[in-house]
C-alpha positions in Angstrom: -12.2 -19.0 -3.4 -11.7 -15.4 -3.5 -8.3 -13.4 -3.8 -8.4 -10.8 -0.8 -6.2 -8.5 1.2 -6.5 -5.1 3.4 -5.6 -2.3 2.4 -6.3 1.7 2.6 -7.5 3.9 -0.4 -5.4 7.1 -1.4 -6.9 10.9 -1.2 -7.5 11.7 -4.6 -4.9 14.4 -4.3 -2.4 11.3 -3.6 -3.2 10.0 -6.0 -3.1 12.9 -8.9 0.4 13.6 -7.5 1.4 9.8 -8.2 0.3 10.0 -11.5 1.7 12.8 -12.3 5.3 11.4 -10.8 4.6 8.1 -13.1 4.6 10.5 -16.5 7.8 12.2 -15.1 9.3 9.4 -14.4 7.9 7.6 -17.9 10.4 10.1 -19.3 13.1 9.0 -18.0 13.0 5.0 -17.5 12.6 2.4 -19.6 9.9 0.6 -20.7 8.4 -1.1 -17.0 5.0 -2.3 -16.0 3.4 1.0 -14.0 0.7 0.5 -11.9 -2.7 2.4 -13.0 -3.0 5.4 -10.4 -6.3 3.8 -9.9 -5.2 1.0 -8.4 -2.7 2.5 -6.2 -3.4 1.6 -2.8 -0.9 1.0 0.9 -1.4 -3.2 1.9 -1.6 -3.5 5.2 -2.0 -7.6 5.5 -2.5 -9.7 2.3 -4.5 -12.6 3.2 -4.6 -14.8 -0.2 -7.7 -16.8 -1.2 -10.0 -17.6 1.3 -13.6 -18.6 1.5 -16.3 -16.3 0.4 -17.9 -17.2 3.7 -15.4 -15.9 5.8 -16.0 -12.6 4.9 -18.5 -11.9 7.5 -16.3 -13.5 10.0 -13.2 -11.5 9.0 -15.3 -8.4 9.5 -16.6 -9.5 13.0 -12.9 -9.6 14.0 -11.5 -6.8 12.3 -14.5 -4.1 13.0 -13.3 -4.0 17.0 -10.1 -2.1 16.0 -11.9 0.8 14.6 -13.2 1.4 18.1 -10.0 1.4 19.8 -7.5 2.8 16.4 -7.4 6.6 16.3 -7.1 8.3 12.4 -4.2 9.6 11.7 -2.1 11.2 9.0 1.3 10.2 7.2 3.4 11.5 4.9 3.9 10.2 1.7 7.7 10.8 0.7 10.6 9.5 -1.3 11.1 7.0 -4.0 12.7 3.5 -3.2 12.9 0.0 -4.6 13.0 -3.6 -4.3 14.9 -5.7 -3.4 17.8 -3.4 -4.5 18.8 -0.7 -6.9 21.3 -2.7 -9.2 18.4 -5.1 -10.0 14.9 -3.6 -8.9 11.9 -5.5 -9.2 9.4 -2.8 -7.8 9.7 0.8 -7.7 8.0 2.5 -4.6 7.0 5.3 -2.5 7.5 5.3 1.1 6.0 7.2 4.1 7.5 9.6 6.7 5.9 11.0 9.6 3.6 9.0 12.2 4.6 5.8 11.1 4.0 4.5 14.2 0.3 4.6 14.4 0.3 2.8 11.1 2.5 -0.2 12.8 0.2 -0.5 15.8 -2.4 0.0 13.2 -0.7 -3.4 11.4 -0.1 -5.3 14.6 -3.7 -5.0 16.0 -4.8 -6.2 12.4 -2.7 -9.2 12.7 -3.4 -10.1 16.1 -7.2 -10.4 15.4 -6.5 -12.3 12.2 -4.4 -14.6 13.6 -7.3 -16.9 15.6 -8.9 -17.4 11.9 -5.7 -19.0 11.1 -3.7 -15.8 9.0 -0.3 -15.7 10.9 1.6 -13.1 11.5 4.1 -11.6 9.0 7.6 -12.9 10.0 9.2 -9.8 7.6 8.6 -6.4 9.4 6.2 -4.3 7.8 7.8 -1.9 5.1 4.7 1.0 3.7 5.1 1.8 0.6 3.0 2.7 -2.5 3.7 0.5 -5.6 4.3 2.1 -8.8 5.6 -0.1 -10.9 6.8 -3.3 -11.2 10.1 -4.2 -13.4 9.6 -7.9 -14.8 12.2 -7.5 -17.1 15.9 -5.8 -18.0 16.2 -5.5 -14.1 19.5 -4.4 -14.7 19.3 -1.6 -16.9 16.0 -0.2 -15.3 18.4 0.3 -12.4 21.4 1.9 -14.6 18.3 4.4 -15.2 17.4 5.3 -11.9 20.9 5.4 -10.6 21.5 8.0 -13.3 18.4 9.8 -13.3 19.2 10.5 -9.6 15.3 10.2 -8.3 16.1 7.8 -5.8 18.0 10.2 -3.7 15.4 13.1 -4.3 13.9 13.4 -0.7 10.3 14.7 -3.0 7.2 15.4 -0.4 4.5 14.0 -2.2 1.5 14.8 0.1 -0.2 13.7 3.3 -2.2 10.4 3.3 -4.8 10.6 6.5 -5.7 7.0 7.2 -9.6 6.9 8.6 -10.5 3.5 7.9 -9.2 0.4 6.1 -10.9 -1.8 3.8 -11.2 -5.3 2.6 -10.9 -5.6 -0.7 -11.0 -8.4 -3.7 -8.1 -9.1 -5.8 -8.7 -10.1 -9.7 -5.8 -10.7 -11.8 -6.1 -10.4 -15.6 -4.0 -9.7 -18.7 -4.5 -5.6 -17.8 -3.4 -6.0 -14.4 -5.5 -6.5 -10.9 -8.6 -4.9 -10.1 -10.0 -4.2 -6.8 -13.5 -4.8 -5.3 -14.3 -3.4 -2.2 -16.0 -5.9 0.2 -16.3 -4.1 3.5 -15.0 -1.3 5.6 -14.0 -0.6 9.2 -13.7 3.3 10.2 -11.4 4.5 12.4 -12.1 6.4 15.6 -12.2 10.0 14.6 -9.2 12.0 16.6 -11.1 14.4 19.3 -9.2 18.0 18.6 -7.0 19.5 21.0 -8.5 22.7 22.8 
């Protein structure tokens, strides 16, 4: 069995600006577990461990959507956490923008994974980018960022143009998770205004 969910890859120039964010931000927090900017990636549907012979089968399904999803572009803005401020768990960073393709980008995900037996999400779906995760002194870490103010900064942290979305293998180890892409689906290019 295989660990495996979809997700889509930041720009590199995302994923600089995260990284530089995390050292700010390392200045003023406490000690917490921050994701490597390398493994920064938006989850659209985590599927858990499946079958290694699914694969194939989860591509047949999912590779249809490409034809009929349009790119398109979101903003990456804001800091946030969960589940709330006075004891965070995970620190974040949401999106702005066309949100909405991204949700009917989600949905039609879901609804050709449901016949393979992968139900649909009963929590609505909430983008974010993962930045750290607080496993400990929840309390204080939250004392931090009430003080430090960054929650409330409004910070435009790029654009994010999602043309495809990807498959990719989750293995956990003492350094964190590492992610192996399996396959790809593109996404119908966008056919420019004249």
């Amino acid at each position: 069995m295989i660990r495996v969910f979809l997700g889509a890859e930041l720009s590199c120039a995302v994923r600089d600006t995260l990284s530089s964010l995390q050292q700010q931000l390392k200045k003023t927090l406490p000690p917490i577990n921050w994701v490597r900017p390398e493994s920064i990636h938006l989850t659209l549907k985590f599927l858990g461990y499946v079958d290694p012979s699914i694969i194939f089968k989860l591509f047949s399904v999912l590779e249809p959507i490409g034809k009929k999803q349009h790119d398109f572009s979101i903003d990456v803005h804001g800091l946030g956490v969960f589940p709330q401020v006075k004891h965070p768990r995970i620190l974040w960073v949401g999106f702005t923008g066309n949100t909405q393709a991204l949700q009917e980008l989600v949905l039609e995900i879901e609804a050709a994974l449901e016949p393979l037996g992968f139900p649909a999400e009963e929590k609505s779906y909430h983008p974010h980018l993962t930045l750290a995760r607080i496993k400990r002194e929840n309390a204080t870490v939250g004392a931090a960022l009430m003080e430090s103010g960054v929650l409330g900064n409004d910070q435009h942290l790029g654009s994010l143009t999602i043309d495809r979305f990807t498959l990719f293998q989750s293995d956990l180890d003492s350094s964190g998770a590492r992610y192996t892409p399996l396959t790809t689906v593109l996404l119908s290019q966008q056919t420019p205004e004249l």
